[in-house]
N, C-alpha and C positions, 0 to 999 in steps of 0.2 A: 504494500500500500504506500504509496507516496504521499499521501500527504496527512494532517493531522491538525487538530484544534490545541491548544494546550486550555486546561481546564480550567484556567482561570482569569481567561480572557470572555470577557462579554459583552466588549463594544463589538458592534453589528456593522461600523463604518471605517474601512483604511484608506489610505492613500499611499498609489504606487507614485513616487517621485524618480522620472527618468532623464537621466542625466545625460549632457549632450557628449557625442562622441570625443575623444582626442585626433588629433589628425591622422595620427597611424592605427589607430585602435581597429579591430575589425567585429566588435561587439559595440553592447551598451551596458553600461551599469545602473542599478538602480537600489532604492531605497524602500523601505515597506513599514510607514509608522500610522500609530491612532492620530498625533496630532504635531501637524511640521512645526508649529512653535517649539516643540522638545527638542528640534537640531535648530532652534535658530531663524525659521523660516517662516513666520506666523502669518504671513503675507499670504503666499501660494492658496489658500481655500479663495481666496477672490480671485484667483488666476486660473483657476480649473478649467480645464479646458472639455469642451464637450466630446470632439471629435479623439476616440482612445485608437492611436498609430499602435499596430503590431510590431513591436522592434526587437531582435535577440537579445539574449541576454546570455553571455559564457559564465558569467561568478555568481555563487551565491551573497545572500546577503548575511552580513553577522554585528548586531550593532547592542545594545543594552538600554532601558530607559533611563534619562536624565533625572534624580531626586528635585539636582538645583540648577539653575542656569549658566551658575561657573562650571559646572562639572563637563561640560561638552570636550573640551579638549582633552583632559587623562581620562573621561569614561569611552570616547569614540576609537574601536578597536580598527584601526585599518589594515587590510591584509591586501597582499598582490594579485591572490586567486580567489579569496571566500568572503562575502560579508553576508551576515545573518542579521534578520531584524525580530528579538524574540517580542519586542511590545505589540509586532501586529499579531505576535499568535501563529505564525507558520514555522509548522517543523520546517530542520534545517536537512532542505532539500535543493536538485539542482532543477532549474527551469531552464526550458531555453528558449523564451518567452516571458515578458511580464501578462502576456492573454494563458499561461500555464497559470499562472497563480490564480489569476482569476475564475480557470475552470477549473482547477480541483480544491475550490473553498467557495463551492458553490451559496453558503448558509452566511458568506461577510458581502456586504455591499462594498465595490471599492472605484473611486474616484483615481484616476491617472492624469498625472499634470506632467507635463515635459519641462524641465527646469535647464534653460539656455546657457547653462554653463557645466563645465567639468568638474566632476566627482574631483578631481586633482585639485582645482579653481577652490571647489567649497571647501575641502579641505583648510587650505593654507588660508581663505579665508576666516576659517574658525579658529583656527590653531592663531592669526593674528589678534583676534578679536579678547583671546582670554591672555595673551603675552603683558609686560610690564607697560604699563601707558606710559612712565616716562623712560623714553629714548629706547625702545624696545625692539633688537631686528623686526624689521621689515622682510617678509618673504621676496621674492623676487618675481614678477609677472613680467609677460611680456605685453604689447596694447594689446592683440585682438585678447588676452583672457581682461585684462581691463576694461573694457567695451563691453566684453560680457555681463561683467559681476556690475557696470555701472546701468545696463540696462534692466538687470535685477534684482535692483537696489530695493524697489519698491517689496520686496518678496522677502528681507530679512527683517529683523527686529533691531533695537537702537543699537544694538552692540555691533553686528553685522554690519548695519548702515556706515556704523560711526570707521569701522575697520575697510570698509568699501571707501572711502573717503579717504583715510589715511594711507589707502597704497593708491591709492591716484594723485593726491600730492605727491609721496615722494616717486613715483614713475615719472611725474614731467620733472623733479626736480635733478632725477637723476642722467635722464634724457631732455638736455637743454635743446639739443639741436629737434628733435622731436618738436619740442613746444616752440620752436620757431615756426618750423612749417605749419603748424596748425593753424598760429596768427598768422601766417601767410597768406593759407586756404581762408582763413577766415574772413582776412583783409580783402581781396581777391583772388576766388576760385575758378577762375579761366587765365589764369594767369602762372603756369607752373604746372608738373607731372604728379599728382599724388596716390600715395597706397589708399585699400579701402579704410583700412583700419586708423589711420592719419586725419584723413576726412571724417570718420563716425567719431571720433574720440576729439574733436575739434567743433563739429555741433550739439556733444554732449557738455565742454568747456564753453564755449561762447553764445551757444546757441539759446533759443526763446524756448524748446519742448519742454514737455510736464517732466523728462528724462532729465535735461538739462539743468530748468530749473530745482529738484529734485535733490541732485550731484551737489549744488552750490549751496544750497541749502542744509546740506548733510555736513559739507567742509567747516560751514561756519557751524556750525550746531556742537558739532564732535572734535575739533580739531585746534591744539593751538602750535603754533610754530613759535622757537625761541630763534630770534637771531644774535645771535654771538658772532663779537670780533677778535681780535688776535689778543688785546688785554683784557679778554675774559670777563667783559660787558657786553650786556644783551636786551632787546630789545623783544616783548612777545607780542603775538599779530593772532588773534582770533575775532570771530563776530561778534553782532551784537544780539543777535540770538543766540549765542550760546548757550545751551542748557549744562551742559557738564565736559567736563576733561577728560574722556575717552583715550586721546593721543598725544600726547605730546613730546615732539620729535624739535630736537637742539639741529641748528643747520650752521651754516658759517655766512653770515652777509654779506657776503660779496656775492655768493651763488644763489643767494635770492632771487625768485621770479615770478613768484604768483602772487604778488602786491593786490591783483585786479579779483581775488577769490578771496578776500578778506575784508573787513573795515573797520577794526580796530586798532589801535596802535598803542600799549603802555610799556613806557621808557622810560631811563635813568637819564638825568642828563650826560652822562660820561659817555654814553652810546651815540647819545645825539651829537656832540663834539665830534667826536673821530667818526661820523657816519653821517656827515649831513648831504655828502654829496649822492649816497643811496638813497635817501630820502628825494633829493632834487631829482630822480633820474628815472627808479624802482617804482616810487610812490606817484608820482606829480602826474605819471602819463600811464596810471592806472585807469583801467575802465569799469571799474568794481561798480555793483550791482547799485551799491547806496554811498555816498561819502563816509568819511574815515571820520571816527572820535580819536582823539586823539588827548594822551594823557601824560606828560614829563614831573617824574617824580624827585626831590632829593635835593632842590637847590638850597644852597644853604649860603650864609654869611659871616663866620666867627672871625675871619681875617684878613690880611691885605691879601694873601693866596688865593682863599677862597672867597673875596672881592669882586679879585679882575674873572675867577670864575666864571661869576653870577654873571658880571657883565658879557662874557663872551658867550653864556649861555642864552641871554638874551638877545644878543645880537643874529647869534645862531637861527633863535626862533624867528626873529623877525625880519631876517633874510633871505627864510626857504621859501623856493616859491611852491615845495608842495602846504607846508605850513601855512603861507599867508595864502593859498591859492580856494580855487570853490572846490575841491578833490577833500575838505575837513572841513564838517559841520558844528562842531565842539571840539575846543582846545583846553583842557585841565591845565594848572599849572601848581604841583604844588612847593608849598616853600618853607623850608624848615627850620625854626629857631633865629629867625629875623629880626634882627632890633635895631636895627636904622633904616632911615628913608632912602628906599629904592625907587630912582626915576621908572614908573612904568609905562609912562605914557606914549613908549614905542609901541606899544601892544595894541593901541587905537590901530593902528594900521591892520591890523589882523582882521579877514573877513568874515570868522566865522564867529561864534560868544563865546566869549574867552570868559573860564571861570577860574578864580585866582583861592588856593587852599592853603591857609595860616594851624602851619602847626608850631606852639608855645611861640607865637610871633609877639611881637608888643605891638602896643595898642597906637604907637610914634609909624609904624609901618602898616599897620590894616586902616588908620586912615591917612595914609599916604599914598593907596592905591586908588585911579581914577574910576569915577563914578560910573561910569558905561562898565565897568567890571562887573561881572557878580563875584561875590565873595563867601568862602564859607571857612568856621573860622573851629580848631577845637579850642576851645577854651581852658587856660588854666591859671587863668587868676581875673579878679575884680574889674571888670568893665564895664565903662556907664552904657544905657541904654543906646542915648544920641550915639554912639561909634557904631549903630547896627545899619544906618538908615539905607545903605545898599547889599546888606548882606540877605541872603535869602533862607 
């Protein structure tokens, strides 16, 4: 008898998940669970597809159910020839067919969704998604599995999404010449030879589709980049949607390029000094979805040192023309332990609202900053009310 219930399954509904070929592969592999959120995929029941393709299948299946959500990556056994799935209930038998399964467990209902990417793809997708968020290998993809896993984005849960994001950053970061052509094809696409995968993976970056926007939404959502320079100052770049820190991957600022997938910016001023011209360059002729906030933390003033500092930090800000340009809708500025009057009325040039943050500042300096300022102040000692009248 080949096939078998195990006796303590009583859901009436599976789904076979078949996975797309590899280029040399001369089968298919596939997956057989009660509910694809257990590997990750909570998406797929809206994706079901009506029309069930007969496709082979050489391996069995062999997988275990997940308790918790971390556990996908040490509980998912992958083998080269066998996977089992004991959660849908099917003895560990060979098909060579996923229409096998379905005709000798004639008493389970089962739904078949073809999942456009490779059992290898999902894999490394998973195994990234439960890795170290900070600075954590990155598996390796090549674009077309990129493309893949981006146009089935919608199919995974945050963790997945957030892991689908973070290897498409570092792919274009790590293939600069790749993300040229894309802005190429994108700039103009009658203009130059391109691969298919070049052009899919260029309207999935630049592009207006629910795919598209999707991907850019997922980057900011899930993803922060640290930029670090050679004296170990750094500057990090995430959304303003961010929900949570999923990834976060240290790059070197000079090989920054995906300025136009973010619009965030908080920075020390030390990074801003030795980095303004990235900013004038990286930042200013970004095409990012929404304008940058933008936030310079750590000015301070206890001496002639850290004086002329303050001053060339200033001068800094009010020189860049991504800074002063429409590319930053909000400028943060905060400033630390301040107790003399600092001219700021270079800052009126600035086009975006500039808000100015007094930590243990005196009271000789928060009203010495101009009134088109907003101001917000922590307080740590006795001040009269009148010193509020622009603070918010």
């Amino acid at each position: 008898m080949l096939f078998n219930l195990y006796g303590y399954v009583e859901a009436s509904l599976k789904y076979i998940l078949v996975f797309k070929n590899e280029h040399d592969a001369s089968g298919q592999n596939f997956l057989i669970v009660e509910n694809p959120a257990d590997i990750g995929m909570s998406g797929l029941p809206n994706a079901y597809e009506k029309k069930k393709m007969v496709q082979p299948l050489p391996h069995e299946i062999r997988r275990t159910r997940f308790p918790e959500r971390n556990m996908v990556n040490k509980r998912f056994d992958y083998d080269d020839s066998t996977y089992h799935s004991h959660i849908a209930g099917i003895k560990r038998i060979s098909y060579g067919t996923y229409r096998d399964v379905i005709e000798k467990n004639p008493d389970i209902d089962f739904k078949v969704i073809n999942v456009p990417i490779s059992i290898l793809s999902y894999q490394k997708i998973m195994k990234l998604s439960q890795r170290d968020k900070y600075n954590g290998d990155v598996p390796i993809f090549d674009t077309d599995e990129i493309c893949a896993l981006v146009k089935s984005l919608s199919f995974f849960d945050e963790y997945g999404r957030g892991a689908i994001a973070c290897a498409a950053c570092m792919h274009l970061l790590n293939n600069p010449e790749l993300l040229q052509e894309m802005k190429n094809y994108n700039h103009d696409p009658n203009n130059g030879q391109y691969n298919e995968s070049t052009m899919l993976l260029s309207k999935y970056i630049f592009g207006s589709s629910d795919i598209a926007t999707q991907l850019r939404k997922s980057i900011k959502s899930y993803v922060i980049l640290a930029l670090e320079d050679k004296d170990k100052n750094w500057a990090e770049i995430y959304g303003k949607s961010k929900v949570r820190c999923y990834h976060y991957r240290t790059i070197d600022s000079h090989k920054f390029t995906l300025a136009f997938l973010f619009d965030t910016l908080y920075t020390g001023y030390k990074w801003l000094l030795n980095n303004k011209e990235i900013l004038d360059s990286e930042f200013n002729v970004s095409s990012s979805d929404s304008p940058y906030t933008v936030s310079i933390y750590g000015l301070k003033s206890h001496g002639d040192f850290e004086n002329d500092t303050l001053k060339r930090t200033l001068e800094a800000v009010t020189t860049s023309k991504f800074l002063t340009g429409t590319n930053v809708d909000s400028l943060t500025l905060e400033f630390n332990s301040i107790h003399t009057n600092v001219d700021l009325s270079c800052l009126n040039n600035i086009k975006a609202p500039v808000t100015v943050v007094c930590i243990r500042c005196s009271l000789t300096f928060i009203q010495s900053i101009p009134e088109r300022l907003k101001v917000a102040v922590l307080i740590t000692e006795n001040i009269p009310d009148d010193a509020f009248n622009n603070i918010f």
